[in-house]
Backbone bond lengths (Angstrom), bond angles and torsions (degrees), N, CA, C in turn:
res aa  C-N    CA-C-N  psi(-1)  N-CA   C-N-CA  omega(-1)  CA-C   N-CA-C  phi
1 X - - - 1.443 - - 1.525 108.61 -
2 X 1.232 118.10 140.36 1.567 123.87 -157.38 1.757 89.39 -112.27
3 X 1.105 111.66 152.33 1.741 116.88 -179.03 1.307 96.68 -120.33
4 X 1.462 122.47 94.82 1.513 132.17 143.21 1.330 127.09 -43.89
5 X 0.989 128.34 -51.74 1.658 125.57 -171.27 1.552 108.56 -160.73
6 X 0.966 105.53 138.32 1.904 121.54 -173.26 1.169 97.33 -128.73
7 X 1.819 102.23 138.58 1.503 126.47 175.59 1.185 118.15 -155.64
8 X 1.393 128.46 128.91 1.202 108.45 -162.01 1.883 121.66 -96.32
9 X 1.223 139.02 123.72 1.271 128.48 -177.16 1.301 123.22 -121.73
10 X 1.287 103.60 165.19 1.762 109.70 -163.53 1.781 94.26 -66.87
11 X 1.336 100.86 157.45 1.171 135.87 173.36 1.659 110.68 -36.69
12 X 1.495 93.77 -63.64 1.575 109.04 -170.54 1.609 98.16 -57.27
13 X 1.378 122.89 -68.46 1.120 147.15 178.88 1.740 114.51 -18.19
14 X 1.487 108.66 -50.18 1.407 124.03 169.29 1.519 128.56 -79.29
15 X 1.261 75.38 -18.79 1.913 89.35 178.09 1.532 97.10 -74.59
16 X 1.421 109.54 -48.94 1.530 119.55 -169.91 1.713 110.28 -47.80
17 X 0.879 103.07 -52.94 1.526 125.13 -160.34 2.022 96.84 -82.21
18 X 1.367 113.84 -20.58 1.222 94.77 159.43 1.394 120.37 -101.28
19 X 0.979 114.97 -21.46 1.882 118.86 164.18 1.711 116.10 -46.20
20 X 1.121 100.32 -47.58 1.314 122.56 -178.02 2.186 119.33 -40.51
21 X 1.835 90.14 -45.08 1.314 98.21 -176.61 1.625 101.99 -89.38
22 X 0.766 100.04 178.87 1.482 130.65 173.09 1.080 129.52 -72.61
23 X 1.737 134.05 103.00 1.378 119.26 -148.24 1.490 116.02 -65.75
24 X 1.200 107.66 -23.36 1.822 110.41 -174.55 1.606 96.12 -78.79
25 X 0.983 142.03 21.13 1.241 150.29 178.69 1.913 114.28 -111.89
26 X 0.952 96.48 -40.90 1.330 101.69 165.40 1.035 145.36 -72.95
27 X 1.486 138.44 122.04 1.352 141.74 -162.06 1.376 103.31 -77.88
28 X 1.183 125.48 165.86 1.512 138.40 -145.63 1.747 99.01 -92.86
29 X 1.551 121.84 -30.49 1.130 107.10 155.41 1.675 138.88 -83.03
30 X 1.485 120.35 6.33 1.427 148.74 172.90 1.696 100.55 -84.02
31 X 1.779 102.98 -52.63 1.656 81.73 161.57 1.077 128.43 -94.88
32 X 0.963 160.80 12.15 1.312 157.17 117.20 1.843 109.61 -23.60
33 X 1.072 104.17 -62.17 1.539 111.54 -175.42 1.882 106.95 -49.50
34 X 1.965 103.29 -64.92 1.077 85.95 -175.70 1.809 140.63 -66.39
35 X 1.548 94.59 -4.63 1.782 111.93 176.90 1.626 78.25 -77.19
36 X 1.352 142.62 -96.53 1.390 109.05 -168.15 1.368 154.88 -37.74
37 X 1.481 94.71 -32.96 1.614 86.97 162.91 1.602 117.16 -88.35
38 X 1.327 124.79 -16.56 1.643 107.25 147.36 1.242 139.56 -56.26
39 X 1.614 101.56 -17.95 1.530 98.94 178.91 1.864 125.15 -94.36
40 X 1.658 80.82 -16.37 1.370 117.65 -171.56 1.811 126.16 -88.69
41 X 1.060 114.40 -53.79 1.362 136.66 -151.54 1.691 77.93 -68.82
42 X 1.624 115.77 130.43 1.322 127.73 164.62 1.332 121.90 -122.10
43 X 1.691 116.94 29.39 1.458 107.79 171.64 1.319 85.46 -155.97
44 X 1.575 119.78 135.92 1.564 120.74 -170.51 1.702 99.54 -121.13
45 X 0.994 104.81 -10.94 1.258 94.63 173.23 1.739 132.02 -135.09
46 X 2.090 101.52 125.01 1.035 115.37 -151.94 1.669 136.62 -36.83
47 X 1.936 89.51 -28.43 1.554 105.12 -167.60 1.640 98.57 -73.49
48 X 1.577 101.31 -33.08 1.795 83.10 -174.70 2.055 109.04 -65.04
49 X 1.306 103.66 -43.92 1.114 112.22 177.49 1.499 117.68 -39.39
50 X 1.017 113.58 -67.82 1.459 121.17 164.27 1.839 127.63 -31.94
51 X 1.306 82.41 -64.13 1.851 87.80 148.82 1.107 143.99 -47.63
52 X 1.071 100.52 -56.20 2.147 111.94 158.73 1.385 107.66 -66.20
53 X 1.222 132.32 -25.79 1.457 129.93 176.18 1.599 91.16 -60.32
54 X 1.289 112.65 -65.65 1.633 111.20 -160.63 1.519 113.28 -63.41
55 X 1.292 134.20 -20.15 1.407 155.99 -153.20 1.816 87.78 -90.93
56 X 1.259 100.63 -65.60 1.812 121.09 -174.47 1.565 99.47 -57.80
57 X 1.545 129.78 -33.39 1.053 118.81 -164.90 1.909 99.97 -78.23
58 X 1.154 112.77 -47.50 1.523 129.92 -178.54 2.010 92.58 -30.59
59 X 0.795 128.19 -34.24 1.655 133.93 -170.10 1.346 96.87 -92.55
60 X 1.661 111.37 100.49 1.494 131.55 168.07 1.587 121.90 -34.84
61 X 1.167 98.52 -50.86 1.896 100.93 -175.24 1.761 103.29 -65.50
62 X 1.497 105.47 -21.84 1.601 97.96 -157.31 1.959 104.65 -79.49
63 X 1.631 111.15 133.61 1.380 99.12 -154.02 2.240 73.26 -111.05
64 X 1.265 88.75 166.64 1.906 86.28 -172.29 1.896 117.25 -57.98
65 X 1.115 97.65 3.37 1.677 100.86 -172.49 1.962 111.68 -94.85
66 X 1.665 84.30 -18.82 1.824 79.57 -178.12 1.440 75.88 -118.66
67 X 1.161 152.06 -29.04 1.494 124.31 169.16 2.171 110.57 -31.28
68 X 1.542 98.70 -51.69 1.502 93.48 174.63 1.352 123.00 -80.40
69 X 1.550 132.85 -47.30 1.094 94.11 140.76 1.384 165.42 38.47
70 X 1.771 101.23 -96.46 1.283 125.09 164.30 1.739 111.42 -50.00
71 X 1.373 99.83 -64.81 1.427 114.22 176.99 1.580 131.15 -47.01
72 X 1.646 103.59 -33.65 1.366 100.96 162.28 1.853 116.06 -84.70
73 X 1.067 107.58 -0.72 1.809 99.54 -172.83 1.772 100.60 -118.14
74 X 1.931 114.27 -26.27 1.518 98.83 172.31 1.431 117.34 48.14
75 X 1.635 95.30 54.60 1.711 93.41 176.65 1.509 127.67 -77.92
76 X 1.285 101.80 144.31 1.614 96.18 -178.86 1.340 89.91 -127.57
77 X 1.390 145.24 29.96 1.954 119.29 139.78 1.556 101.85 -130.75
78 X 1.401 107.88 157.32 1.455 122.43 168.46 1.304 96.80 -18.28
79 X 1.143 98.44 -86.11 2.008 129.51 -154.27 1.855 87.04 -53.21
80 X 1.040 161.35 28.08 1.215 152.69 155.28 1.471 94.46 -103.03
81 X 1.354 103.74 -62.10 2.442 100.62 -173.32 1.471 72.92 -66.38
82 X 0.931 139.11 -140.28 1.060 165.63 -133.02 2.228 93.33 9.02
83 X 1.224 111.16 -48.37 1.140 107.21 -168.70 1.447 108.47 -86.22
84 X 1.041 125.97 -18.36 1.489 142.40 -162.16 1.633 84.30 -85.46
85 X 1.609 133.84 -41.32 1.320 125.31 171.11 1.465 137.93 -103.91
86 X 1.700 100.67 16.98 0.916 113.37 162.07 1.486 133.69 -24.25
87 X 1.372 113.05 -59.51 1.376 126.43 -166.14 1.572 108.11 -125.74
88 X 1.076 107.35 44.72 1.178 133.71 176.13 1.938 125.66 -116.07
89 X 0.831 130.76 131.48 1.797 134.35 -173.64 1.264 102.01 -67.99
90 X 1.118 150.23 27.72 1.704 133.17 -161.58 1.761 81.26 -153.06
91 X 1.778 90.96 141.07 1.237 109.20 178.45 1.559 110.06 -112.58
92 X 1.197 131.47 115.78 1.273 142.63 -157.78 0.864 97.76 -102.54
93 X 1.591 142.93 111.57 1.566 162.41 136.22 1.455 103.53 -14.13
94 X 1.594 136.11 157.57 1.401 132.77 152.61 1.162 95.52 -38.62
95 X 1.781 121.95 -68.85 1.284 130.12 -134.18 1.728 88.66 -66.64
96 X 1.080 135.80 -65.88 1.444 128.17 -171.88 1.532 118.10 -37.33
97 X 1.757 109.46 -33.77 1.367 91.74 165.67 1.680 134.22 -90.94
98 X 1.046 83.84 6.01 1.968 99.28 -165.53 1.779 73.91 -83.73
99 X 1.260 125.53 -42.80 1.704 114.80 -162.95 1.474 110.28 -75.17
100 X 1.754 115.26 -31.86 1.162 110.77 171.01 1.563 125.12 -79.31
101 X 1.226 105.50 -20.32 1.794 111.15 158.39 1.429 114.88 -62.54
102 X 1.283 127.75 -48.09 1.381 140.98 -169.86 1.495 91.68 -55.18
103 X 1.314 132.28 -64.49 1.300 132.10 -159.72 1.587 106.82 -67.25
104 X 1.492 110.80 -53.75 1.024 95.31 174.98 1.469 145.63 -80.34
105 X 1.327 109.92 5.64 1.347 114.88 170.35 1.553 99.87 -102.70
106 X 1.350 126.11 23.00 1.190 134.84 178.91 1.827 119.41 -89.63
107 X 1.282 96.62 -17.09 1.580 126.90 179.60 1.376 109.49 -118.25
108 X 1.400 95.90 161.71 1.947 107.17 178.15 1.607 87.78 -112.91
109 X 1.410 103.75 140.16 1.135 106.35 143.85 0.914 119.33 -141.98
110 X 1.981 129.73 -166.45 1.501 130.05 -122.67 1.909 71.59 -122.58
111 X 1.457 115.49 123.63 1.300 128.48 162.07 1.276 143.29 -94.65
């Protein structure tokens, strides 16, 4: 399979768009995905998403790929960012994570 074009989208958003088809339609890694993002996806609705996108963007180190990321996992302890950037090139300050905790324990989401 050849990769034409990459974009990255919210959680909810992908879930949507695989619900949508037809399960006998789906290739064996589409279901896989959507049993995770049904089991997974903790913010269903776009406007909050969008918001935390812009909130997450305000944090300099954060480049748009761990902004989402962030958004699909909505960490609320250190030791979650901290692991979520493990293996990642960007060096996250305390202060960057105290801001990405702040936000996200700033919202409820669906557990």
């Amino acid at each position: 399979m050849e990769i034409k074009d990459e974009e990255y989208a919210y959680p909810v958003e992908a879930l949507n768009l695989l619900e949508e088809r037809e399960e006998e339609d789906l290739t064996h890694e589409q279901k896989i995905a959507l049993e995770n993002l049904s089991r997974h996806t903790k913010i269903h609705d776009l406007d909050t998403l969008s918001e935390l996108h812009d909130e997450f963007s305000e944090i300099e180190a954060l480049k748009d790929k761990h902004i989402f990321k962030l958004l699909e996992t909505v960490p609320k302890h250190e030791s979650t960012v901290r692991s979520l950037f493990s293996k990642e090139r960007v060096k996250l300050e305390d202060s960057d994570i105290e801001d990405i905790l702040e936000i996200s324990q700033s919202i409820e989401v669906e557990e």
